[in-house]
N, C-alpha and C positions, 0 to 999 in steps of 0.2 A: 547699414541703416535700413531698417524697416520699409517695404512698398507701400506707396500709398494704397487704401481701401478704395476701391471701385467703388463710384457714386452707384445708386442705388436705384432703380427702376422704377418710375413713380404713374399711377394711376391715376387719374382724378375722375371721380365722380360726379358732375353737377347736376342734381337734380330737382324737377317741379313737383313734389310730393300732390299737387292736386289735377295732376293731367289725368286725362282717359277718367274724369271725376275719380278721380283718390287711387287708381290702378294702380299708377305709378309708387304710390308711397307704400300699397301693400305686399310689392314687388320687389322693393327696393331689399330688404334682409334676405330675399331667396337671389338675386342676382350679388349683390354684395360677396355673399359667401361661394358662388360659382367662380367668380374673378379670386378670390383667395384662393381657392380651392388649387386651382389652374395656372394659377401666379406665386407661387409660393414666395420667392424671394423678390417680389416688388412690394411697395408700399404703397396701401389703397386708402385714398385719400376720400371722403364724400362729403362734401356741401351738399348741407337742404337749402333751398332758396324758397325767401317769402315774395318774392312778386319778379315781373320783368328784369327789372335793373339790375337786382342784388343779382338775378340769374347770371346778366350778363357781363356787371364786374365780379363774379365769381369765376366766369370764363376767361375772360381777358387777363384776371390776376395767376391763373394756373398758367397759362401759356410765357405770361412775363418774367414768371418765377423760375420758367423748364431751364436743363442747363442742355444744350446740344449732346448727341450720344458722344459714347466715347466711343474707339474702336471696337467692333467687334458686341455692340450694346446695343440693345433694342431703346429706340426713341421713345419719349415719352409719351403720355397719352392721353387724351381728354377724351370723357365719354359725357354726353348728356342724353340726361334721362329724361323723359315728355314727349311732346307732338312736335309737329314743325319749327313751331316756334322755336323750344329751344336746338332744336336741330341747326335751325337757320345760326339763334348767337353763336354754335361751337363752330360752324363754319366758317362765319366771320371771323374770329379770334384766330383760328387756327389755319384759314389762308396764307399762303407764302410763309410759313415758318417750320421748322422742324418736329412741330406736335405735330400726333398722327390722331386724326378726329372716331371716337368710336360711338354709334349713336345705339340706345337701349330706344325702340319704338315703346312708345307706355302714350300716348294721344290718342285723339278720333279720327284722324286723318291720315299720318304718317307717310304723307306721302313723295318725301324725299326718300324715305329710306327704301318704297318702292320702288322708284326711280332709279337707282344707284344699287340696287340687289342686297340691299341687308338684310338679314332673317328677322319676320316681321315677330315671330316669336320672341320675347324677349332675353328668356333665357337661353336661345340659339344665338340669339346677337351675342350675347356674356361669351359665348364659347368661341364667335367669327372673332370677336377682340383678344380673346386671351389665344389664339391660333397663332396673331400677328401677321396675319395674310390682306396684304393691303392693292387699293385699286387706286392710279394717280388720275384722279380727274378734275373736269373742267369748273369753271364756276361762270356764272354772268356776273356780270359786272354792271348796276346802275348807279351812273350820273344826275346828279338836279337838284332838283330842291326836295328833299329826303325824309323822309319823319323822322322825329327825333333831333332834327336839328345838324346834323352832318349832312356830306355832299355825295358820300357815296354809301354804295352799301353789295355785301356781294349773295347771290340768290345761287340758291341750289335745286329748285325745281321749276315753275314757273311761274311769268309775269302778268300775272292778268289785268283788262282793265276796261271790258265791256259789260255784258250779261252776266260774264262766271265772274267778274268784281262783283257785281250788286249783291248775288247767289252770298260770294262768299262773308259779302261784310255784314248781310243781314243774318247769317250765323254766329258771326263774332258778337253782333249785337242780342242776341235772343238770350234770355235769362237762361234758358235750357238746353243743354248740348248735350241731343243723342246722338252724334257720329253721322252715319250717312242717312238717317233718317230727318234728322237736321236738315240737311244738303236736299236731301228730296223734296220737301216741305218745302222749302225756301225757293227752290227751283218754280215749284208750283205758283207760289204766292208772288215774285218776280216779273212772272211770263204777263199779269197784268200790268206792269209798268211798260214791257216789249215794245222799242222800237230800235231801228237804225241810228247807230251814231256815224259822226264822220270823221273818221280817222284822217291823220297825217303821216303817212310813215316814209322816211327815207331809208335802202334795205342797200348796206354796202354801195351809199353813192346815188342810188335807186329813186326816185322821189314817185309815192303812188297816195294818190287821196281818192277812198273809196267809202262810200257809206259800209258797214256790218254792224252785225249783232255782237261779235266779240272778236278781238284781235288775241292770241296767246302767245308771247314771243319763252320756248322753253329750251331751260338746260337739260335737264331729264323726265318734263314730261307728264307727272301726275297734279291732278290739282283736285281740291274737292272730296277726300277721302277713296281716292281711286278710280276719277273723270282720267279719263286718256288723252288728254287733249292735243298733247303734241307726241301723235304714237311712235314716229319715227326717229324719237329724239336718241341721241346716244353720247351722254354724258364726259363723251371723252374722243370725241371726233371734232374738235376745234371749231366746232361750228354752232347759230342757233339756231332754232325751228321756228317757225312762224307758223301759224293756222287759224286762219281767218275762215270765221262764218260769214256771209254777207246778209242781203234782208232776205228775210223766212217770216212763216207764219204762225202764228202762236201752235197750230197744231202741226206743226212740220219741227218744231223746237220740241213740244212733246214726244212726238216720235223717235227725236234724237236721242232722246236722255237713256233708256235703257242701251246705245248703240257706244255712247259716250266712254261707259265703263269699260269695252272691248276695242276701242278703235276703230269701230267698221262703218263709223259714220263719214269715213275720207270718203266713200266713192259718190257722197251726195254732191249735184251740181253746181252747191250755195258753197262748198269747201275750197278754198285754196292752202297748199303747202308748199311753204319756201324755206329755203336757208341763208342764212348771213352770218358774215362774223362782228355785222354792228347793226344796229337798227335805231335809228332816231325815231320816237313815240310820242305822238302829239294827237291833238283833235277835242272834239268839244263834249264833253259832259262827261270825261273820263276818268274810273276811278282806280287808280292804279293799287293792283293786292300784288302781294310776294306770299310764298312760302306760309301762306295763311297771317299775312300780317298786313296794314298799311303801308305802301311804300314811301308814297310821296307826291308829289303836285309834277305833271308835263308840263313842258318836254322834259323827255328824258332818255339818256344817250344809254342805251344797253350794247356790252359790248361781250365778247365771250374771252375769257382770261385761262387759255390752256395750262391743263395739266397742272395745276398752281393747289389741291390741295391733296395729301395722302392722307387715302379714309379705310378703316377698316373693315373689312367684305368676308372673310373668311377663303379658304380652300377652292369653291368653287367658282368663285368671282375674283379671284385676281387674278394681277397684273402677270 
């Protein structure tokens, strides 16, 4: 009797054809054809997605449909293609399961893939995935009342939810996204709302209520299209970062911004950096951003969920 045929090594593609305004979509046939090129006997799958949702039951349905490797078989794969956004759905989908997540940066921000060392080039990420050289790391974990309507949700770079929330959501809202000149601008136009909020945070156990300009509780650390916020963070050290600004002055915040993008704004006075493996996030006027998205309404329990997803890095970056 005949052996059965080895299932088949399956790719999937999910992609936002209008990220990085339209990058992604005019990228999509030059990396398409790199993954063929380099994958000869898998099968490369691409959804275009027309908005959020379809993005991310496109995601969800790749991962439901994977069959576990067989021995000796490279696991299957979800790649998405866009900014954060859809970086954050493939990581959710592909938490705790046996898809291995590969992300195509094509956004204005990209700054998970910073965080976690994927080649911001696109067509160099095409080659870290088709390597198959993978890095197991961490993900946060929040708890609460959630956008969207679920309870949880899990975050791959970090949580914002003072100054750099307002920064980021007034980017989300602007008719116009030029990437970090967006960010700059907004930064600018912000500093006249500047004040102190007053946080609630309990840090593993910890209970601290302090006034600051912004709380960043991070897994890997970039926000903002390459802000440094939590520079110490290392995505796979079972731990979170915290770093808090406290009150400053509209032109002590200006002086940051250029330091913001290198880290070297820790050794100012107003910084505190911590770690936990949980952080309860409360306090008044907060507006909690993830991964360049809405998160959700405080309290909210963020928790660090080790080693729980395998993401594709390439040769130089893994595991």
């Amino acid at each position: 009797m005949a052996s059965q045929q080895a299932r088949q090594h399956v790719v999937t593609i999910v992609v936002n054809p209008c990220s990085g305004r339209g990058r992604a979509a005019r990228l999509l046939p030059q990396v398409t054809r790199a993954l063929q090129d380099a994958l000869p006997g898998s099968e490369i799958r691409v959804r275009r997605t027309r908005h959020y949702s379809d993005a991310r039951e496109s995601a969800v349905a790749a991962v439901a449909a994977s069959q576990p490797p067989e021995p000796g078989q490279r696991p299957d794969v979800l790649v998405m293609m866009g900014g954060d956004g859809m970086a954050s759905l493939g990581l959710n989908a592909c938490a705790g399961s046996h898809v291995q997540l590969g992300v195509i940066p094509a956004g204005t921000g990209d700054d998970f893939a910073r965080g976690v060392q994927i080649p911001r080039d696109p067509l160099k990420a095409a080659a870290a995935i088709a390597s198959g050289h993978t890095r197991r790391i961490d993900l946060l974990l929040a708890s609460g009342e959630i956008a969207g309507g679920v309870d949880q949700r899990y975050v791959g770079s970090v949580v914002s939810s003072g100054y750099d929330a307002r920064v980021n959501e007034r980017v989300n809202r602007s008719r116009l996204n030029l990437g970090r000149a967006s960010y700059a601008s907004a930064v600018l136009l912000e500093i006249a709302r500047l004040k102190p909020l007053n946080y609630r945070l309990t840090i593993d156990g910890e209970y601290h209520e302090v006034p600051a300009i912004l709380v960043g509780v991070g897994n890997a650390g970039f926000v903002g299209g390459g802000i440094h916020l939590c520079p110490k963070a290392d995505p796979a050290d079972g731990l979170l970062d915290i770093t808090l600004i406290g009150p400053v002055s509209r032109w002590t915040l200006i002086r940051f911004f250029p330091l913001l993008f290198r880290g070297d704004f820790v050794h100012h006075p107003a910084i505190t950096l911590l770690r936990g493996r949980e952080v309860l996030l409360d306090g008044d006027g907060l507006v909690p951003m993830a991964d360049g998205e809405s998160l959700g309404e405080v309290p909210l329990r963020l928790t660090c969920e080790p080693k729980i997803l395998e993401i594709l890095v390439g040769a130089d970056h893994a595991d």
